[in-house]
Legacy VTK file of the C-alpha trace (Angstrom):
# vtk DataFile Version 3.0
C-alpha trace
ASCII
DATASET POLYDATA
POINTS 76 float
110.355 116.094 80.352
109.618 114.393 83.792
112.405 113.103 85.935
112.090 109.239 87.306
111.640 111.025 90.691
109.098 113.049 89.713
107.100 110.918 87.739
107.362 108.257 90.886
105.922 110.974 93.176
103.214 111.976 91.297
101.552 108.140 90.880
102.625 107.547 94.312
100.374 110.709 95.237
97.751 109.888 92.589
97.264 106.672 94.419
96.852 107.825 97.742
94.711 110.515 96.712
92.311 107.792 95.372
92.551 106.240 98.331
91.033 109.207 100.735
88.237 109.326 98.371
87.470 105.971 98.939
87.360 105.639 102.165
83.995 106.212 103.597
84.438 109.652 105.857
85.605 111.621 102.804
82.387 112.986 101.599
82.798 112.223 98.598
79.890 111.019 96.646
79.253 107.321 96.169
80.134 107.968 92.276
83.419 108.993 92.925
84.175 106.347 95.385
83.349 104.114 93.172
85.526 105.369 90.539
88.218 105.839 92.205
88.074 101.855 93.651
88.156 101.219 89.731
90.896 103.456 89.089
92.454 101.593 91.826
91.962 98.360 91.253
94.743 98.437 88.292
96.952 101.094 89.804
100.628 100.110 90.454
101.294 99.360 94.408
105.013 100.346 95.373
106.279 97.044 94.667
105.575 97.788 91.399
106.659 100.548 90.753
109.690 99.073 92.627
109.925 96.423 89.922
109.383 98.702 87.492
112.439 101.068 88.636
114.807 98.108 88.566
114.179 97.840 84.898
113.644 101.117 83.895
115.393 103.328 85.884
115.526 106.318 83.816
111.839 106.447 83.978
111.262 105.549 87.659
112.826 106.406 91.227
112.826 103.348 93.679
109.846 104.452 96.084
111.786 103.812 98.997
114.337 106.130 98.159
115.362 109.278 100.290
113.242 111.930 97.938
110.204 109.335 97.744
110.616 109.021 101.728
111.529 113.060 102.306
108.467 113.869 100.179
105.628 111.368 102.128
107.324 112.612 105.481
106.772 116.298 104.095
110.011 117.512 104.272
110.209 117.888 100.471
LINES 1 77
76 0 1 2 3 4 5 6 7 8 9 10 11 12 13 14 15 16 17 18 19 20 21 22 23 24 25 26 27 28 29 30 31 32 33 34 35 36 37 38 39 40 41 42 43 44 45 46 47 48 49 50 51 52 53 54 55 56 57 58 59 60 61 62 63 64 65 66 67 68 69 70 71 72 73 74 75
């Protein structure tokens, strides 16, 4: 089973992953750009997920949080 944190972490990730390959100096191919602005059109932003935590905490971490924030700064 997934923690919250983990779980949180990984879409976070997913998300900005999506968002390199969008952006125009990736290389990536104009298929996968394109995808990937599809995926993102209907992925969760952090206020969602934000939202989302508040509700349903045992499935997701507050994005803000110290592990969210230790994790983007690397230190995780």
């Amino acid at each position: 089973m997934t923690a919250a944190g983990e779980r949180t972490i990984a879409v976070i990730a997913t998300r900005e992953f999506l968002e390199v390959l969008v952006a125009s100096d990736s290389g990536a191919s104009s298929e996968v750009r394109v995808a990937a602005i599809r995926l993102l059109c209907r992925y969760p932003l952090d206020v969602d997920i934000v939202t989302s935590s508040v509700a349903l905490p045992t499935l997701w971490t507050d994005p803000r949080s110290s592990r969210c924030r230790a994790w983007r700064s690397g230190e995780a």
